[in-house]
N, C-alpha and C positions, 0 to 999 in steps of 0.2 A: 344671666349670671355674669358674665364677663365680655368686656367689653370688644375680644375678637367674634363673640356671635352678634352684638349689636351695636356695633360699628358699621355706618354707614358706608366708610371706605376702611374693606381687610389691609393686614399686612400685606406687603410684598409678597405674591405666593401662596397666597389661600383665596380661599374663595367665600360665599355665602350659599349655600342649601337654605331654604324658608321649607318648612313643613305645617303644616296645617293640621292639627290631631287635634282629638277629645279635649277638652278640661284636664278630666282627671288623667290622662295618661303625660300631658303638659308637665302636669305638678309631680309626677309621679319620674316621668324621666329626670326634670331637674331633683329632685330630692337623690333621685340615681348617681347621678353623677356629681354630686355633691358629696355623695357617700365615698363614691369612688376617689375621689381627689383626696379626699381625710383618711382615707384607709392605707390606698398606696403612697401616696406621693407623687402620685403623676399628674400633670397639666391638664386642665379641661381640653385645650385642643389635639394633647392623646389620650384620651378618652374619646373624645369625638371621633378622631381618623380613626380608633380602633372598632370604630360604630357604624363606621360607613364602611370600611375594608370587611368587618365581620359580615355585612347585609351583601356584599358586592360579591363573596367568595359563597354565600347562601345560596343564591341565583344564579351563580357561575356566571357571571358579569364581567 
């Protein structure tokens, strides 16, 4: 989608996660957050950090 997930080199301060899933859950997450960005008005990369903090506070991580 944007070029903070596929940038070779992140901003100052983030980092790179790579995940490896299905096809369809691929196309399925990005349709997600493409959803999400037109809806609220928030950034792909908070939608992300709200992706990884939601999974991290799941597993009490």
């Amino acid at each position: 989608m944007g070029s903070t997930t596929e940038s070779s080199q992140p901003e100052q301060g983030l980092a790179v996660i790579k995940l490896v899933v299905a096809e369809d859950l691929y196309r399925a997450f990005q349709r997600c957050v493409w959803i999400q960005i037109h809806e609220s008005g928030r950034t792909q990369l908070e939608i992300m950090d709200e992706l990884v903090r939601d999974f991290l506070c799941k597993y009490e991580c």
